[in-house]
C-alpha positions in Angstrom: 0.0 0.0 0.0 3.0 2.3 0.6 3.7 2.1 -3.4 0.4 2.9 -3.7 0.4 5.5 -2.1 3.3 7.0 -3.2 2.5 6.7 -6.9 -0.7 8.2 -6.2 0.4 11.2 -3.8 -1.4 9.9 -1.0 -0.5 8.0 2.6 -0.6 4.1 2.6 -3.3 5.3 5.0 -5.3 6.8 2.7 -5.1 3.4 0.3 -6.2 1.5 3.1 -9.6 3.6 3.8 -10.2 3.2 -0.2 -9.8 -0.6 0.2 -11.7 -0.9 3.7 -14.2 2.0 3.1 -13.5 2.7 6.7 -13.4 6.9 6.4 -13.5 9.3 3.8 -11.9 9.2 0.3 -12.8 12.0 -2.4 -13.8 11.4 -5.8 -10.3 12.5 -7.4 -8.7 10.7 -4.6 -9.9 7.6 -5.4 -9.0 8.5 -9.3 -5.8 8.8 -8.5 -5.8 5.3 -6.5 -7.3 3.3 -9.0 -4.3 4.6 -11.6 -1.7 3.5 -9.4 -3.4 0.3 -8.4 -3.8 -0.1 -12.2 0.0 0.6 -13.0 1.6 -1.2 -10.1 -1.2 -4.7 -10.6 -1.4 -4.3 -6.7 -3.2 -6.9 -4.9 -5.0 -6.2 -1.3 -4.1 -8.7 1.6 -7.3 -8.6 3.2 -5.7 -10.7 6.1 -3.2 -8.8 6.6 -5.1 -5.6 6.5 -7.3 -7.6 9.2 -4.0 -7.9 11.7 -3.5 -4.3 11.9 -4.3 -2.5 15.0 -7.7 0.5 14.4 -7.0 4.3 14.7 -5.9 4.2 17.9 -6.7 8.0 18.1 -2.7 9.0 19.0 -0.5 11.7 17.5 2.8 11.7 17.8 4.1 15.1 18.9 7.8 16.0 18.2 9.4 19.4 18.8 12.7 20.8 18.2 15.0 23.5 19.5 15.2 25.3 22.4 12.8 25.9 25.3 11.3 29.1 24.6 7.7 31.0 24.7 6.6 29.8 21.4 7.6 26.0 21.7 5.1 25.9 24.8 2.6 28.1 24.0 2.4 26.1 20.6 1.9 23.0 22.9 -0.3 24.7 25.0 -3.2 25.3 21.8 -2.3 21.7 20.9 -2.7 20.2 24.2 -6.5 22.0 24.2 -7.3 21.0 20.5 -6.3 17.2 21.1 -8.4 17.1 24.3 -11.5 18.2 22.7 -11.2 16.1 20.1 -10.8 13.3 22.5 -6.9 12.4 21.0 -4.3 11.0 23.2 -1.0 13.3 22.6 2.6 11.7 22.7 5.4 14.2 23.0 9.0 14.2 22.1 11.3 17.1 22.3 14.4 17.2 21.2 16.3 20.4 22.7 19.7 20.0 21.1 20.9 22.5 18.5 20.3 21.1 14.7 24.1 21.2 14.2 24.7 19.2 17.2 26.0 15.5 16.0 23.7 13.5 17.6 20.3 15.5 16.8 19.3 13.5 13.4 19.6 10.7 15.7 17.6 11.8 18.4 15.2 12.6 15.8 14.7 9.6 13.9 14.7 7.4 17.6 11.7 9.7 18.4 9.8 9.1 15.2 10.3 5.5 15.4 8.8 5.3 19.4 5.4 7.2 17.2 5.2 4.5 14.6 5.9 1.7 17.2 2.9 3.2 18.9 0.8 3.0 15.8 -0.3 6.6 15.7 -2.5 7.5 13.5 -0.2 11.2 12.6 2.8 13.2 13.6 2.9 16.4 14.2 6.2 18.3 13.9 6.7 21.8 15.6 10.6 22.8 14.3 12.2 26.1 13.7 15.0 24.5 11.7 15.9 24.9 8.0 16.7 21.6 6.6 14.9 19.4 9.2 12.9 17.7 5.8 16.2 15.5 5.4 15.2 13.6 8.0 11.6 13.1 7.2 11.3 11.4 4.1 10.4 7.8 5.4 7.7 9.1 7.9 5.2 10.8 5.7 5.1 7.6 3.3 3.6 5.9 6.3 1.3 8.4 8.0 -0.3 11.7 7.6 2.4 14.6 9.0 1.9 18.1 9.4 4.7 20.5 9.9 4.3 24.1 11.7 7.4 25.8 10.2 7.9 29.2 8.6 8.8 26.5 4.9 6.1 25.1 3.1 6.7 21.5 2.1 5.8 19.3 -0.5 5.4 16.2 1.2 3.7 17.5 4.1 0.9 19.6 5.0 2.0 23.0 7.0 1.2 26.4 9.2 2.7 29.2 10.5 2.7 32.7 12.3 4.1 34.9 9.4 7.9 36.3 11.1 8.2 38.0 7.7 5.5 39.8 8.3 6.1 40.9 12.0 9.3 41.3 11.5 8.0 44.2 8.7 5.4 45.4 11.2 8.3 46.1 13.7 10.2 48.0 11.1 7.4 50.1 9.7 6.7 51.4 13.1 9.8 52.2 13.8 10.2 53.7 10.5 7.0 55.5 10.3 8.3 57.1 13.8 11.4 58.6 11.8 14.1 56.4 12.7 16.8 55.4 10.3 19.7 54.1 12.2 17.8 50.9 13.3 19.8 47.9 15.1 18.5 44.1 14.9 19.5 42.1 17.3 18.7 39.2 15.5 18.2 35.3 16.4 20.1 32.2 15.7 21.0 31.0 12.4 19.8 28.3 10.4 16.8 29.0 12.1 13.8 29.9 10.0 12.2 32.6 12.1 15.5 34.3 12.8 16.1 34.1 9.0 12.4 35.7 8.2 12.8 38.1 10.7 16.5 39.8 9.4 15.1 39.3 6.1 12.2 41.5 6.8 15.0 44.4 8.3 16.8 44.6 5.9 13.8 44.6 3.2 12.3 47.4 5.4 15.6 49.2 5.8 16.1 49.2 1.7 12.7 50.4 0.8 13.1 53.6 3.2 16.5 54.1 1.3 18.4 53.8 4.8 21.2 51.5 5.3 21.6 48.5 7.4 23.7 48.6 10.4 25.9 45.0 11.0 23.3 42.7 12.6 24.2 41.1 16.4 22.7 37.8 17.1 21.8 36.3 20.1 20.4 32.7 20.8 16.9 33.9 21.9 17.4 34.6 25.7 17.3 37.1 27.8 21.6 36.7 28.4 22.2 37.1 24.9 20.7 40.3 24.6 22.4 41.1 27.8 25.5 40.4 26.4 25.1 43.0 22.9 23.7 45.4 25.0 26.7 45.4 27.4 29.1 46.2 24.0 27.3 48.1 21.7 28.4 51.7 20.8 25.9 53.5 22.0 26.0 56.6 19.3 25.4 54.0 16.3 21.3 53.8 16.6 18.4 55.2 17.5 16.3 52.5 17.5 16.1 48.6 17.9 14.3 45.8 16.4 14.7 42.9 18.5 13.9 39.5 16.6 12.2 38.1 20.2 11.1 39.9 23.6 13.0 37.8 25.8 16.5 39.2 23.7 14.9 43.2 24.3 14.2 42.4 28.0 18.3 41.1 28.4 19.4 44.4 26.1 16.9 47.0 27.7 18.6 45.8 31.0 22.0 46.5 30.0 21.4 49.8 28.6 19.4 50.8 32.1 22.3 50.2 33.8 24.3 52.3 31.2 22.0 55.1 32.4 20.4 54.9 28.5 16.7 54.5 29.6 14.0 53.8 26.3 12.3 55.6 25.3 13.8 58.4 26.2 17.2 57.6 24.5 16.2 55.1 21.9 13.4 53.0 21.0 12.8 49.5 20.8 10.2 46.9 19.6 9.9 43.0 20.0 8.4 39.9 18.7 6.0 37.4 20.4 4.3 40.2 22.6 4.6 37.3 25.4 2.6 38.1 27.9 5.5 39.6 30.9 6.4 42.0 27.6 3.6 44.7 28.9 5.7 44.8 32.5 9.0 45.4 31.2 10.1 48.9 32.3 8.8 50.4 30.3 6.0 48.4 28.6 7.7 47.1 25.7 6.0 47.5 22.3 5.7 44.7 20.9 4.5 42.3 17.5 1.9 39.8 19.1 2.7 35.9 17.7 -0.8 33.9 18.1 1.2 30.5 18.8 -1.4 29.4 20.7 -3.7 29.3 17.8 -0.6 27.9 16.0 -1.0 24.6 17.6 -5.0 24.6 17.3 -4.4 24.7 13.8 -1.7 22.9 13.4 -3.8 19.7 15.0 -7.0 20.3 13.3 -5.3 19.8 9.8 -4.0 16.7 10.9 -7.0 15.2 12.0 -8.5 16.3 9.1 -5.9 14.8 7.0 -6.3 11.8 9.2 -10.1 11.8 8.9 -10.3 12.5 5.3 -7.4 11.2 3.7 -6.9 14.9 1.8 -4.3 17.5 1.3 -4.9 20.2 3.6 -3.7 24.1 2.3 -1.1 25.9 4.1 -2.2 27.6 7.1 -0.9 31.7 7.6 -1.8 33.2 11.0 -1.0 37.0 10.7 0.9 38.9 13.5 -0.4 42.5 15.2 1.5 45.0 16.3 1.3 46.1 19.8 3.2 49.5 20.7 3.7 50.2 23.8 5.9 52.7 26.3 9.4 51.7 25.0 9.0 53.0 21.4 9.1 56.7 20.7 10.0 59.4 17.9 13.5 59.5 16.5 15.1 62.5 18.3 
């Protein structure tokens, strides 16, 4: 059924419901079955098919990267949309960096505990570019759906748009008559880091100003600490800060510089996590709906699972929040 499948576009699932008539197939769907089935002179194992174990209504759950707001709060909307849809979730995490030696490992050990466990999909929350490499057995065998800032072929996808915050951040601090804008920007290979500088330096070309050398952190609040403890303090007047948690570490080292925002420059961040409104002062902000992010992201998979179907690419759209800590240019 897995050639089946594959020569028709579909999961060895999908084959399965066509032979069994247990669940959905569409019209074209089952088209595109009967072709291959055709072309390959494939024969159903009814017994076999018998042997298998039912939807055992399980997802497999697998995130990777670092511990930070989005991860859990992406969790947190998937946790809720799995519970009222009565599905059992299995989580994996693996926290090591994507360069680290032993991660493809890590990651195909955790992708073989979900298909031991007979889920019925996988779920895969990652931040890193290249991370399809080590996919490419999985979503032959059941539906996958990938929340990543990359649409994929093989797989079905949604995001929060970090091009697009990252140009709401820029525009206001544009639009407030700044041109010597820093971005503290986050780690490489990393696709909303890679979104998010992409958008400054989009945003600094249109306005005809020119880029100042991006500083990158690793996402915490240290990193930011550490760039705002060395940074010349005449070279901006303004800061676009690819996360919150990076502004809170810089805004702290500038305080005790005695260079206070927004009286001395402005700043802006991205995620708008909910301590960002209690920074001193309240910082503005481009609000992230991760939460919904993982709703989404595990209502196209049961549909996929349901159905059998292709589901489009899901774009959740950021907001700006300004708050106390961004001001006009001097």
């Amino acid at each position: 059924m897995v050639d089946v499948g594959r020569l028709a576009g579909v999961s060895a699932q999908t084959v399965s419901r066509f032979y069994t008539g247990k669940g959905y197939v569409g019209a074209e769907t089952r088209e595109r079955i009967e072709s291959a089935i055709a072309q390959l002179n494939y024969q159903f194992n009814g017994s076999a098919r018998n042997l298998r174990v039912n939807a055992t209504r399980t997802v497999g759950v697998l995130a990777t990267g670092p511990s930070v707001y989005g991860t859990w709060s992406i969790l947190q909307g998937l946790n809720e949309a799995a519970h009222d849809a009565r599905y059992a979730v299995f989580t994996s995490w693996v926290e090591s960096g994507w360069t680290d030696a032993g991660t493809p490992q890590e990651i195909h050990e955790a992708l073989d505990r979900f298909l031991s466990a007979r889920v019925d999909g996988i779920l895969i929350s990652s931040p890193y570019l290249g991370i399809e490499d080590a996919l490419d057995r999985v979503w032959e065998t059941v539906p996958v759906v990938i929340l990543s800032g990359r649409a994929w072929a093989n797989a079905d996808s949604a995001t929060v748009d970090s091009c697009e915050a990252g140009l709401l951040a820029m525009h206001h601090l544009l639009e407030l008559g700044h041109r010597r804008i820093l971005h503290i920007a986050g780690p490489e290979r990393v696709n909303e880091a890679h979104d998010r500088e992409r958008a400054y330096r989009r945003a600094m070309a249109e306005a005809g100003a020119t880029p100042l050398p991006v500083l990158r952190g690793d996402w915490s609040a240290q990193s930011g600490a550490d760039i705002g403890e060395g940074i010349d303090l005449r070279d901006f007047t303004a800061v676009f800060s690819a996360n919150d948690q990076m502004a809170l570490g810089f805004m702290g080292a500038l305080r005790r510089r005695d260079h206070i925002a927004p009286d001395d420059y402005s700043i802006v961040g991205v995620d708008d996590m909910p301590d960002a409104r209690h920074f001193a002062p309240p910082l503005s902000s481009v609000w992230m709906d991760f939460v919904e992010l993982g709703r989404v992201g595990f209502r196209m998979l049961a549909e996929r699972i349901t159905t059998g179907e292709r589901v489009a690419r899901q774009v959740i759209h950021p907001n700006l929040v300004p708050r106390g800590s961004s001001a006009p240019a001097p």
